[in-house]
C-alpha positions as CSV (number, residue, x, y, z in Angstrom):
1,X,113.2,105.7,105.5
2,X,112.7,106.8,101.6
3,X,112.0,110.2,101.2
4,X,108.7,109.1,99.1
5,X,107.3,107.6,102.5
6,X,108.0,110.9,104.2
7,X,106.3,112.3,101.8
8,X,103.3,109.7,101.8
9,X,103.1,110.1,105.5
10,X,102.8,113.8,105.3
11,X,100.0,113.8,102.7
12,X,98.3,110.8,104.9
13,X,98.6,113.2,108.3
14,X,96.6,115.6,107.0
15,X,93.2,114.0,105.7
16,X,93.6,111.5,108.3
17,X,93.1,114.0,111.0
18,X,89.6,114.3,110.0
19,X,89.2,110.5,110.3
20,X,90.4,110.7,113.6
21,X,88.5,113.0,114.9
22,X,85.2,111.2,113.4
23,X,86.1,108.2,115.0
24,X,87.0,108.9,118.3
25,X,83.8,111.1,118.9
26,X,82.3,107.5,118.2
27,X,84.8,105.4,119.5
28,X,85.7,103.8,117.1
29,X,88.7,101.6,115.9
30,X,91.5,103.1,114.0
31,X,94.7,101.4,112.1
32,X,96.7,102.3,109.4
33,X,100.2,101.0,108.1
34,X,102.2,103.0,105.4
35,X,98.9,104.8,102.9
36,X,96.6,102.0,104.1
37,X,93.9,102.2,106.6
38,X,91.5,100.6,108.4
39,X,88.7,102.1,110.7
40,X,85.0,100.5,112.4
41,X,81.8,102.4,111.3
42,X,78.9,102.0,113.9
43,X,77.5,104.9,113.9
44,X,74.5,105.3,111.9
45,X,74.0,103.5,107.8
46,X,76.0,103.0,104.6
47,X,74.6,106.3,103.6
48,X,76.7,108.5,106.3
49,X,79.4,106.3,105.8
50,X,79.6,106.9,102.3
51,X,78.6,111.1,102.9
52,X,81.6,111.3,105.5
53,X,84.1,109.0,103.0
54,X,82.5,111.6,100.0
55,X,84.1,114.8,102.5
56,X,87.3,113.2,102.5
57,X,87.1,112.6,98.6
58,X,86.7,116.2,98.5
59,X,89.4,117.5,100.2
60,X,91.6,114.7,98.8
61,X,90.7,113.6,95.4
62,X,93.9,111.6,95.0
63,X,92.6,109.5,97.8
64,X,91.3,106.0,97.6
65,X,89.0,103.8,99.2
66,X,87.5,100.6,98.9
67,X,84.4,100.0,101.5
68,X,84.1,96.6,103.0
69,X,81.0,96.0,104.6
70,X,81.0,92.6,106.5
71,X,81.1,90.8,110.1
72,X,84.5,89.7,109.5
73,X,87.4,91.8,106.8
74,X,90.7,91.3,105.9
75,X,93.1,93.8,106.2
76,X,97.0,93.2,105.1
77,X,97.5,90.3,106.4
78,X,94.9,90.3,109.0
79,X,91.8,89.0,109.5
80,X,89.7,91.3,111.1
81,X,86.3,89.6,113.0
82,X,83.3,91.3,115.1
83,X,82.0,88.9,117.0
84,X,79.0,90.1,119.0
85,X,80.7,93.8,119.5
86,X,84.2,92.6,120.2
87,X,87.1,92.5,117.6
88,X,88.9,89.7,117.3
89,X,92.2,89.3,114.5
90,X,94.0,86.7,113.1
91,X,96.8,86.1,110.6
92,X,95.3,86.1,107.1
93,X,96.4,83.6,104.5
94,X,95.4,84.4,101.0
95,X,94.2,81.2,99.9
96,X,96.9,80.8,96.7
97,X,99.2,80.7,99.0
98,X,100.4,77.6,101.2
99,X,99.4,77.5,104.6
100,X,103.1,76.7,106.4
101,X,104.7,79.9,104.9
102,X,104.0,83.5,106.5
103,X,102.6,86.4,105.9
């Protein structure tokens, strides 16, 4: 492993305690690969979303987020889907690319 994803995953352990600990009080889902995550948000409106996410910004001003707010997300290459409470995932194909060659 490079010593700049080391490094990444050290800076990422730290803020994404605080995530954690959010989410599970709510249980939510939590995933993250490398300095990207992905969590649910049921609990409560946009506006305490965007309040906790403005904490983290605090803290961490070098970190990023973009908010998705939809039924269905994609996420790497996955396509992320709650259907009636349950999640449901798929492979996501970007569609500029062909559909025969993987992700």
């Amino acid at each position: 492993m490079p010593l700049s994803d080391t490094l990444s995953n050290i800076y990422v352990f730290v803020w994404q305690k605080q995530i954690l600990k959010q989410l599970q009080l709510n249980n939510e889902f939590f995933g993250r690969y490398k300095n990207h995550i992905f969590f649910t948000w049921n609990n409560g409106n946009e506006e305490e979303l965007g309040s906790f996410l403005q904490t983290i910004r605090d803290k961490s001003p070098n970190v990023q987020f973009q908010k998705l707010i939809a039924s269905s997300v994609p996420f790497l290459n996955a396509f992320v889907q709650n259907q009636n409470g349950n999640l449901f995932s798929r492979i996501y194909r970007h569609p500029f690319i062909q559909g025969y060659s993987l992700p």
